[in-house]
Structure formats: structure tokens, C-alpha cells
C-alpha positions in Angstrom: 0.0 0.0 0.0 1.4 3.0 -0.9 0.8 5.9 1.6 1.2 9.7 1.2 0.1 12.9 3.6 -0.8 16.2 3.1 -0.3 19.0 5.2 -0.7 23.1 5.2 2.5 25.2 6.6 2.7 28.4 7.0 5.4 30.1 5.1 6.1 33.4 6.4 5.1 36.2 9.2 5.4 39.7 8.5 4.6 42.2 11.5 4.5 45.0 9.2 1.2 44.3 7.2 0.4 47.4 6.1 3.9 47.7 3.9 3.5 43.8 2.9 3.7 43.4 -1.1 0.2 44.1 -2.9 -0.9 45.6 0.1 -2.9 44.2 3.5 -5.1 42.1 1.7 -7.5 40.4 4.1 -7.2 36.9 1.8 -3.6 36.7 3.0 -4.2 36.7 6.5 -4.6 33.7 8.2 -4.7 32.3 11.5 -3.1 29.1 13.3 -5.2 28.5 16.0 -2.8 25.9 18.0 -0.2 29.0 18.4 -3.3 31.3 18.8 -1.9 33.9 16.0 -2.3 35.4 13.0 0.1 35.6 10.1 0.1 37.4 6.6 1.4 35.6 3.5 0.6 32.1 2.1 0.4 28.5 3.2 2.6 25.7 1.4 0.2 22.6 1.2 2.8 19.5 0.8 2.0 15.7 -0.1 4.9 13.9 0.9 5.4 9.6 1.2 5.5 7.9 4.2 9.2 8.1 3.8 8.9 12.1 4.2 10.1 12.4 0.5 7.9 15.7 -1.0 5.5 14.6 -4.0 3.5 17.6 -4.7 3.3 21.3 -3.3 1.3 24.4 -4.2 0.4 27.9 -2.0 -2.6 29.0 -1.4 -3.1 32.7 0.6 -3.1 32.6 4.2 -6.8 33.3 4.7 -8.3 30.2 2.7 -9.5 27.3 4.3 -8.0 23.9 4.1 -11.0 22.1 2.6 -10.7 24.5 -0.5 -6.9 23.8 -0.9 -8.0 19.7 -0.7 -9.8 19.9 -4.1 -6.3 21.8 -5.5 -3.8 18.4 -4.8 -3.6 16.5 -8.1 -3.1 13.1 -6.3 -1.6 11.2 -9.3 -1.0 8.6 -6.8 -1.8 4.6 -7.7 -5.2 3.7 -7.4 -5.5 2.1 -4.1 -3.4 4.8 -1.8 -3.8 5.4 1.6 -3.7 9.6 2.1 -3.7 10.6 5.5 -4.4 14.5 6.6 -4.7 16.5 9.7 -7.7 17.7 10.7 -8.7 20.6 8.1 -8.8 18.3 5.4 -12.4 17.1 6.5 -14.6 17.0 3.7 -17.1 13.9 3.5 -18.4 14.2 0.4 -14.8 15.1 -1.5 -13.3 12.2 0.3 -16.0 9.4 -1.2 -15.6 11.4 -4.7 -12.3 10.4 -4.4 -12.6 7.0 -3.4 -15.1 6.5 -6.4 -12.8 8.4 -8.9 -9.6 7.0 -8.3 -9.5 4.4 -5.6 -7.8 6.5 -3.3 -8.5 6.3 0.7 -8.1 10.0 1.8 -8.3 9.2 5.8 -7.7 12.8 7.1 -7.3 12.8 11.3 -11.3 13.3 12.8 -12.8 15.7 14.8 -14.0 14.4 18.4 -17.5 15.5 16.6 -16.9 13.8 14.1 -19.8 11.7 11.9 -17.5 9.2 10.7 -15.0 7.6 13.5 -12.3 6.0 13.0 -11.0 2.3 14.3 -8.2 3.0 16.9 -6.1 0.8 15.3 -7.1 3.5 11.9 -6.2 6.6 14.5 -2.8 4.7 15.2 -1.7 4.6 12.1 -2.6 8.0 11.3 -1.5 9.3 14.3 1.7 7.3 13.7 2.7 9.0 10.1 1.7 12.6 11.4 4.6 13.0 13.0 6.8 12.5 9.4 4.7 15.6 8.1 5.0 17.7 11.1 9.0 16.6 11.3 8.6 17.7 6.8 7.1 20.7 7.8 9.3 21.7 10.3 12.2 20.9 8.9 11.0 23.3 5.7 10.3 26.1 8.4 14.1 25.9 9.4 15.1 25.9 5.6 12.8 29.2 5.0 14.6 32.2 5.8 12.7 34.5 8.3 11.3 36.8 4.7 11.9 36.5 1.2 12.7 39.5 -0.8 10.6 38.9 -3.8 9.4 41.8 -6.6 7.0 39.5 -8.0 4.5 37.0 -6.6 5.7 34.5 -9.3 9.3 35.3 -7.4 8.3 34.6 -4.3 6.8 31.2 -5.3 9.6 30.0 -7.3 11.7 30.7 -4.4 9.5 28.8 -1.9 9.5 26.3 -4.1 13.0 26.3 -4.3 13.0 25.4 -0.9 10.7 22.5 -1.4 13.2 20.9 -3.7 15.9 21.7 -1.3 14.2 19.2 0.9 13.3 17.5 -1.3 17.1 16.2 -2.0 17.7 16.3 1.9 15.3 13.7 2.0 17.4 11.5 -0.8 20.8 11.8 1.0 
């Protein structure tokens, strides 16, 4: 079974909102509620193997939800593939489109409220590969200088993603 999983990261905070590039455009501020704070710029939303090794990335502005972002991943992954998500990935009806489409299991993490538990031995296993996409994640924050001097917004992406690949051959040494 091959298995994959997706996270958002943040990729930069700016204190200075009002001099950000384009201006202090409410789309680009977001909020990450387990640090209780806001930030202004983008969110890289990385699907990386179980291994850690980075298959797919694309930014979305800070403000947008994670369920919106879900319908942008490509997953050209082998029918049959296990995708586990954290928690903001929750969308029923996109997960059994997917399963129908393409035979792949998108599991993301549940809410306590959830409709649809999850077996424990199910919440082990996801539990289990979280931690490689936190370790990803963090371990792109440390590569990610504290700002990016960017003219363009095409500049500022290729230099993200720049960083992506970076990890991208860490994770091949």
C-alpha cells in the first residue's frame, strides 16, 4: 500500500502588514489557532510519502481554508493509496468522490464530533505518520529564511519552491 500525507504550513510572518507586497489584503491573512496567532502571506500545502520524501506542493493565501486547498492536490497517486491528513482536510463528500474516482483512501485525522469515526487501530496509524509531516514541515520552516525579498509574486513562489526541492534532495541523501 502505498501511503502519502498532506499538510498546510505556514510560510512566512510579517509584523508589518500594512507595507507587505500588494498591500494588506484580508485573503492573506490567516490564523493558526494551535499558536493562537495570525500571520500574513501564504500556506505551502505539501504531499509527501510515508518516507517524508515531497510529492506535490502548491500555495494558497493565508486566509483560505484547508478544505478549499484539498480539491487543488492532483493526487496522481496509484489507485488504491492510503492519504492521511490532519484535521482541516475534513470533507465527506470530497473524500468518497475520491474513493469512487480513483480508488484512493483519503483518511484525514477526525474531529471528536466527528460523523465518521475512526477504528483505533485506523487513528494509530494516522496518528503514527503525522509525525513525518509535522518533522517535513518543520524541517522546511528551518530551511525558510525568516522573509523573502521577492518583486514578484511569481518570485516569491519560485523561491519557496526552491526550498521545497531543497528538501526534497535532503530527503534522498
Amino acid at each position: 500500500m502505498d501511503t502519502s500525507l498532506m499538510s498546510p504550513e505556514k510560510s512566512q510572518y510579517n509584523r508589518r502588514l500594512h507595507r507587505a507586497a500588494g498591500g494588506p489584503d484580508e485573503d492573506f491573512r490567516g490564523y493558526i489557532a494551535s499558536k493562537k496567532r495570525y500571520f500574513f502571506g501564504v500556506r505551502i500545502h505539501l504531499l509527501v510519502t510515508a518516507e517524508g520524501n515531497p510529492v506535490e506542493a502548491f500555495l494558497t493565501p493565508g486566509g483560505r481554508h484547508d478544505t478549499r486547498a484539498l480539491k487543488q492536490f492532483e493526487l496522481n497517486l496509484p489507485e488504491g493509496a492510503m492519504v492521511i491528513g490532519d484535521k482541516a482536510y475534513n470533507d465527506y463528500d470530497f473524500e468518497d468522490l475520491i474513493s469512487e474516482a480513483s480508488g484512493i483512501d483519503l483518511r484525514p485525522l477526525r474531529r471528536s464530533n466527528s460523523k465518521r469515526k475512526e477504528s483505533a487501530s485506523m487513528e494509530f496509524i494516522q496518528h503514527t505518520y503525522r509525525k513525518r509531516i509535522e518533522t517535513e514541515g518543520s524541517n522546511l520552516e528551518k530551511q525558510l529564511p525568516s522573509s523573502i525579498h521577492a518583486v514578484t509574486a511569481e518570485g516569491f513562489e519560485l523561491k519557496v519552491f526552491l526550498f521545497v526541492l531543497a528538501l526534497s534532495f535532503d530527503g534522498l541523501l
